[in-house]
C-alpha positions in Angstrom: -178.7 133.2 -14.2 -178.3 136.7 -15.5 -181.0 139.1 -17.2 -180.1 138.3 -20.8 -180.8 134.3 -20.1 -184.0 134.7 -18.8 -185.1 137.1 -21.1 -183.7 134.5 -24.0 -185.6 131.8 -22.2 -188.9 133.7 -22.4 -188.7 135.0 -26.0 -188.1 130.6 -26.9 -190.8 129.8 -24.8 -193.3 132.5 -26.0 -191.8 131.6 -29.5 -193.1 127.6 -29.0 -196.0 128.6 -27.8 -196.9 130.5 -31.2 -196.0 127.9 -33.2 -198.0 125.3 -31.3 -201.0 127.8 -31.5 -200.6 128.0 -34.9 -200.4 124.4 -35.4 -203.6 124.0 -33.6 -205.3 126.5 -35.9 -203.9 124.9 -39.3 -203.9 121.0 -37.9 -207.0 120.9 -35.6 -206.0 117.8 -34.3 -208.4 117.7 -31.6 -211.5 118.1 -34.1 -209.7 115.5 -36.6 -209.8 113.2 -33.7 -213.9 113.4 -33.2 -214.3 112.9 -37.2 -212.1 109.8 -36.9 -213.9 108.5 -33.6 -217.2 109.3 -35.5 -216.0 107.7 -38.4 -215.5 104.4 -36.8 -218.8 104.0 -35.0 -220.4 105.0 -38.0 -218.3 102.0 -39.7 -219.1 99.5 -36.6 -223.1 100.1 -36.7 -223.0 99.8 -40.4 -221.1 96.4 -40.4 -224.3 94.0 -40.7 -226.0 96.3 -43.3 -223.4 96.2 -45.1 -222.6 92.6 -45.1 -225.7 92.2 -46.0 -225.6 93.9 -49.3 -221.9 92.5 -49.8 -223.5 88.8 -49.2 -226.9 90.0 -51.9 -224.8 91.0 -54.7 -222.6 87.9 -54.1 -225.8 85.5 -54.3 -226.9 87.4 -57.3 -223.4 87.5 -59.2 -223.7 83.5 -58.5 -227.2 83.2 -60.0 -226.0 85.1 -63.2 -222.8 82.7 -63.7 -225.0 79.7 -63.4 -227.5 81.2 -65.6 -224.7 81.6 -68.4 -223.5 78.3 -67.5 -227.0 76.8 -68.5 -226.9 79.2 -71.6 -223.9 77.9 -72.9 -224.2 74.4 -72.2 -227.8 74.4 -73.5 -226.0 76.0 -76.9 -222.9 74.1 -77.3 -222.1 70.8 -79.4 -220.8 69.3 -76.6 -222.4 66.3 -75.1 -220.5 66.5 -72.1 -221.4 69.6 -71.1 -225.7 69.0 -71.9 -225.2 66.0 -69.1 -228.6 63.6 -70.1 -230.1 65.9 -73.4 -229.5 64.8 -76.7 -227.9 66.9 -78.6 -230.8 67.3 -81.6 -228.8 68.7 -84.1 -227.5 65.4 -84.8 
C-alpha cells in the first residue's frame, strides 16, 4: 500500500469518527437508554397503584349504571322493568 492509500484511509476513518461524535452529541443514545430503563421501573412499581385506581373507578362507574338503572325503572310505565311494585299511576 502506497502513501496516498493510507492517507485516504485515515481521512475516512477520522471522517467516521466525526460523524459518530456528532451523532452522540445530537442522539444521546446512551442517556435515552437510562430514561427508558427508568421509565420502566417507574411503570413496574406503579402497577398495583395503579390497578388499584383502574379497579375504583371501574366499581364506581358500575354503582352509577345501576343507580340510573333503578332511576329509570322506578320512572318508567313499564311493569316489567319495576319487577314486584305496582305501577300507581294506574
Amino acid at each position: 500500500m502506497n502513501a496516498e492509500a493510507l492517507e485516504l484511509y485515515f481521512r475516512r476513518l477520522l471522517d467516521f469518527l466525526i460523524y459518530a461524535k456528532n451523532y452522540f452529541i445530537r442522539k444521546n443514545p446512551i442517556k435515552e437508554m437510562a430514561t427508558s430503563i427508568v421509565e420502566g421501573i417507574k411503570d413496574f412499581l406503579t402497577v398495583k397503584k395503579k390497578l388499584k385506581i383502574a379497579q375504583y373507578r371501574l366499581n364506581y362507574h358500575r354503582h352509577q349504571l345501576q343507580k340510573m338503572e333503578q332511576l329509570i325503572a322506578e320512572n318508567s310505565d313499564h311493569q316489567f322493568l319495576k319487577g314486584s311494585n305496582i305501577d300507581q299511576k294506574r
